[in-house]
Wavefront OBJ file of the C-alpha trace (Angstrom):
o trace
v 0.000 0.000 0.000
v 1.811 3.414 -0.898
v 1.460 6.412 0.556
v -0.704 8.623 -1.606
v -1.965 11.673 -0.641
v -4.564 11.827 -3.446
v -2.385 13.664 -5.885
v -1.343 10.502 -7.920
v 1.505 9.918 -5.916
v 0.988 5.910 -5.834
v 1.108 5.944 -10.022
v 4.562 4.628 -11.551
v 5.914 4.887 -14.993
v 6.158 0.807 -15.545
v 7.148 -1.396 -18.180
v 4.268 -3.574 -17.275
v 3.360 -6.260 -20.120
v 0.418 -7.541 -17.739
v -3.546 -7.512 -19.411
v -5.528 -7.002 -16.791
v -5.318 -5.839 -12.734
v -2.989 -8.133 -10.634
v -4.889 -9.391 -7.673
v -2.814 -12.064 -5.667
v 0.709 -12.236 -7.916
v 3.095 -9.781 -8.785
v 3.263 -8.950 -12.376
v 6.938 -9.204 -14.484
v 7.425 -5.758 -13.488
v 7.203 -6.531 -10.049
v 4.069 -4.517 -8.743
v 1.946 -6.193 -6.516
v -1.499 -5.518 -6.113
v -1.550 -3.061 -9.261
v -3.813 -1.605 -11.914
v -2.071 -1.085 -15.319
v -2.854 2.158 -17.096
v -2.219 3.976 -20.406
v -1.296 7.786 -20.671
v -0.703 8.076 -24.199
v -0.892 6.166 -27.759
v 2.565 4.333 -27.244
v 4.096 1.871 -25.380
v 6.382 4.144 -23.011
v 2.830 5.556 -21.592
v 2.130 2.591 -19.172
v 1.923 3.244 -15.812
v 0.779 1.381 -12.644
v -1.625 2.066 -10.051
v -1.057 0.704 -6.710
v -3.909 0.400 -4.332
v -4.650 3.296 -3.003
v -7.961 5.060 -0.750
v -8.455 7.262 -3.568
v -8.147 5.811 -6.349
v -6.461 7.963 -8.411
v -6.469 8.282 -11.852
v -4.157 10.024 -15.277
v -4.907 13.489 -15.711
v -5.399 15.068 -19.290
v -2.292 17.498 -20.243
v -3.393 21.414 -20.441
v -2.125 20.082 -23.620
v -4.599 17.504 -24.372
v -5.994 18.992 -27.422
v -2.532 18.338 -29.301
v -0.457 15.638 -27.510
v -3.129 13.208 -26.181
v -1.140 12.444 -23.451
v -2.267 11.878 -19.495
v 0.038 11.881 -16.272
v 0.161 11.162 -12.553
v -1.061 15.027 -10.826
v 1.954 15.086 -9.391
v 3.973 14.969 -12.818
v 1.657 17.647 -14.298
v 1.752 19.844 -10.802
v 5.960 19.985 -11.502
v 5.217 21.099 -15.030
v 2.392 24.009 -15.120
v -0.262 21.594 -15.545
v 1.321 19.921 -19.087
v 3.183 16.683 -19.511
v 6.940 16.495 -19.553
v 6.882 16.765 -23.868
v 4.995 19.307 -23.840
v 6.830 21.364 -20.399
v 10.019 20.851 -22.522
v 9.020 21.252 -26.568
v 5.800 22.863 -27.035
v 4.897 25.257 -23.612
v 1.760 25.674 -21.793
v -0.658 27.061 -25.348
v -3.961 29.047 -24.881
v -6.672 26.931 -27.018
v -9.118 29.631 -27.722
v -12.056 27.545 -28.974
v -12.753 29.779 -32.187
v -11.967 28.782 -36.038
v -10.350 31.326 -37.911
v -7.908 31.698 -40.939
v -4.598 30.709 -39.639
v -1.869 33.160 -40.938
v 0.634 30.249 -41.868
v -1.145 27.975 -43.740
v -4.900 29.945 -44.398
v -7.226 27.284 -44.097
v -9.902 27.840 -41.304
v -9.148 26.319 -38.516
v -9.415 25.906 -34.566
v -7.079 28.503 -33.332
v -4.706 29.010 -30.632
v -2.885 32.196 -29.329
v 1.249 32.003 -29.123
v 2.602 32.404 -25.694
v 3.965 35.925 -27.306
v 0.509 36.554 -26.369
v -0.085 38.832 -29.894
v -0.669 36.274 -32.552
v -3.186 33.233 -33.286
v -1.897 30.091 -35.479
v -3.856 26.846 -36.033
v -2.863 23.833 -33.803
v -1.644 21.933 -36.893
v 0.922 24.858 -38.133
v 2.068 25.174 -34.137
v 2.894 21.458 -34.028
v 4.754 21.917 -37.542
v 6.739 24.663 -36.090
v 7.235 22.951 -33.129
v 8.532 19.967 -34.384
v 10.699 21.830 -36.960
v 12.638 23.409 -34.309
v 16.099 21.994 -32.950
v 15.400 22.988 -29.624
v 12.030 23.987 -28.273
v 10.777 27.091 -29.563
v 11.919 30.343 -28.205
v 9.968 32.580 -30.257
v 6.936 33.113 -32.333
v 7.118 31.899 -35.590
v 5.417 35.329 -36.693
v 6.610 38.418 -34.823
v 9.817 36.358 -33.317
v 9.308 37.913 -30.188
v 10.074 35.578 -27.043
v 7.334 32.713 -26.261
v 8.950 31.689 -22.702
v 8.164 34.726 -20.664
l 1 2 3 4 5 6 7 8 9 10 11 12 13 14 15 16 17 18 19 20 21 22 23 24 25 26 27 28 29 30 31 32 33 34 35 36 37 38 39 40 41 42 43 44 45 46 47 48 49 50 51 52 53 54 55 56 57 58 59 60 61 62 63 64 65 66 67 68 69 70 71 72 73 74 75 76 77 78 79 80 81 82 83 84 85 86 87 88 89 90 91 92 93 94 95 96 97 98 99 100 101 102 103 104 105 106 107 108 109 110 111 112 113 114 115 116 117 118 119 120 121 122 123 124 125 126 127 128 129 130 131 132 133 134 135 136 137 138 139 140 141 142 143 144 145 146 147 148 149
């Protein structure tokens, strides 16, 4: 039994290969007593729940919209409320719930507003960018002005 405190605390990162909750063995990854959960579309997004009073659950990424991932509280409370990708290559990104023409690529399309806090690009361009860049982005791809303020 771990010690959780109700902020996901008694969830692991685990290379668990187990189908369905352990109740009386320990699985190959060694957890006893665990439920196996999935934070994300790939294999590296498995984590393990040991029993706990409040059963805790993955959280959705402020980032949700974009990298479909979940994670422990705890991992998104260290990171603004985003996943560890997105703390490190995308930063925390304003989804404005409005379609408009994107100034990159002009097609209308959900928008979101740039952490420089002056321009709107589509999700899909953002990503591009994003994904472009050697390092994370350190500036708008439109003004260039600074995005981690």
């Amino acid at each position: 039994m771990s010690l959780c405190t109700g902020n996901g605390n008694c969830i692991y990162q685990c290379v668990c290969v187990c189908d369905s909750d352990m109740s009386h063995a320990a699985c190959t990854c060694g957890h006893r007593f665990h439920n196996k959960m999935i934070g994300g579309e790939d294999e590296c997004n498995i984590y393990c729940r040991e029993q706990c009073k409040y059963q805790c659950v993955l959280v959705e990424c402020h980032n949700f919209k974009l990298c479909k991932q979940k994670r422990p509280q705890w991992v998104l409370n260290s990171n603004k409320e985003m996943c560890i990708d997105c703390a490190i290559m995308i930063g925390k990104i304003t989804f404005l719930n409005e379609i408009d023409d994107c100034p990159i690529c002009f097609n209308h399309k959900d928008m979101i507003m740039i952490n420089c806090e002056k321009h709107k690009v589509c999700i899909d361009c953002w990503k591009e960018w994003s994904d472009k860049c050697i390092q994370p982005p350190v500036t708008c791809p439109l003004c260039r002005e600074p995005i981690w303020k």
